[in-house]
C-alpha positions as CSV (number, residue, x, y, z in Angstrom):
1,X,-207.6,12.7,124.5
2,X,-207.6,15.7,122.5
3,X,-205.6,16.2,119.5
4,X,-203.0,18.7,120.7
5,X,-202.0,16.2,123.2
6,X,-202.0,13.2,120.7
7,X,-200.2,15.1,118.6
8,X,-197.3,15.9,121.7
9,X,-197.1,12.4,122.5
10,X,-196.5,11.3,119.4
11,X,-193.7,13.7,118.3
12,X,-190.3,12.9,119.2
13,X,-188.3,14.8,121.2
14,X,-184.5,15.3,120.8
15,X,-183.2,14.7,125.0
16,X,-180.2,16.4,123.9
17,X,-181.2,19.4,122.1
18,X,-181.4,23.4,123.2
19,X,-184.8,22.9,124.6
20,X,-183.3,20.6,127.4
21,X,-182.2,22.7,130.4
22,X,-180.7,20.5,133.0
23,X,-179.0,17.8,131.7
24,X,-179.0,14.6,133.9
25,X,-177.0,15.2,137.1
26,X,-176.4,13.0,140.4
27,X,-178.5,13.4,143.5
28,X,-176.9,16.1,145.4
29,X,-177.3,16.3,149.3
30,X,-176.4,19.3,151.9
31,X,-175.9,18.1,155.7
32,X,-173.6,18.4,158.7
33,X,-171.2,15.8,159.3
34,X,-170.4,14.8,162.7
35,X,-168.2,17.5,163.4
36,X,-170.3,19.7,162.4
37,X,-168.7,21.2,158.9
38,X,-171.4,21.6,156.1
39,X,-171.0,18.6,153.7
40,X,-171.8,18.4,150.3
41,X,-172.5,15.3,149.1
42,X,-173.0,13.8,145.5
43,X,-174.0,10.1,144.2
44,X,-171.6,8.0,142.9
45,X,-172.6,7.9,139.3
46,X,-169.9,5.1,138.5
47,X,-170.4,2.9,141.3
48,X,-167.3,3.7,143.2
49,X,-167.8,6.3,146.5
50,X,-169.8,9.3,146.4
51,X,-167.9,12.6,146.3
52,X,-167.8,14.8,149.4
53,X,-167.1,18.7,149.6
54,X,-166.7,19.5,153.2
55,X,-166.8,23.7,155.0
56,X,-165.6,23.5,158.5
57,X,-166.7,27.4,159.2
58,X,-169.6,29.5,158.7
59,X,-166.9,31.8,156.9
60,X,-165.8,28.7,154.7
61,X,-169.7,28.4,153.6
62,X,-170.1,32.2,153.0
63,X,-167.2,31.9,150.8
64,X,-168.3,29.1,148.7
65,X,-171.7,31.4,148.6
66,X,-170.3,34.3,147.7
67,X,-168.2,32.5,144.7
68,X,-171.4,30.9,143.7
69,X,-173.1,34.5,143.3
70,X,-170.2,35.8,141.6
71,X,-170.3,33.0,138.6
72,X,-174.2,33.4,138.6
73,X,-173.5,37.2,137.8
74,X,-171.2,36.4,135.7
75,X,-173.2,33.9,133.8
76,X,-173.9,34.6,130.0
């Protein structure tokens, strides 16, 4: 192995410093539910039941888009 990548693997890296751009999240999953509203779905990360976002309309959907876009613009 050349040196450059010896020398990456043997510094340490700080997991919680500016360099780090997603920080650990749940597994996230988009579906439709039996009644056909879009469901958002994330893993339980304590153990207890996962947590559920339900649309029941296209409209409900393009309004959670549209909000979504809005706080992306408005991002800093």
């Amino acid at each position: 192995m050349n040196d450059f990548f010896t020398n990456q693997l043997e510094d340490a890296f700080d997991w919680k410093g500016p360099d780090v751009i997603i920080q650990t999240q749940p597994a996230t999953a988009i579906y439709r539910n039996v009644h056909d509203a879009v469901v958002i779905r994330q893993e339980s990360v304590t153990g207890c039941d996962d947590q559920f976002v339900f649309f029941a309309t296209k409209d409900d959907v393009r309004t959670l888009i549209n909000a979504l876009e809005r706080q992306i613009a408005g991002a800093k």
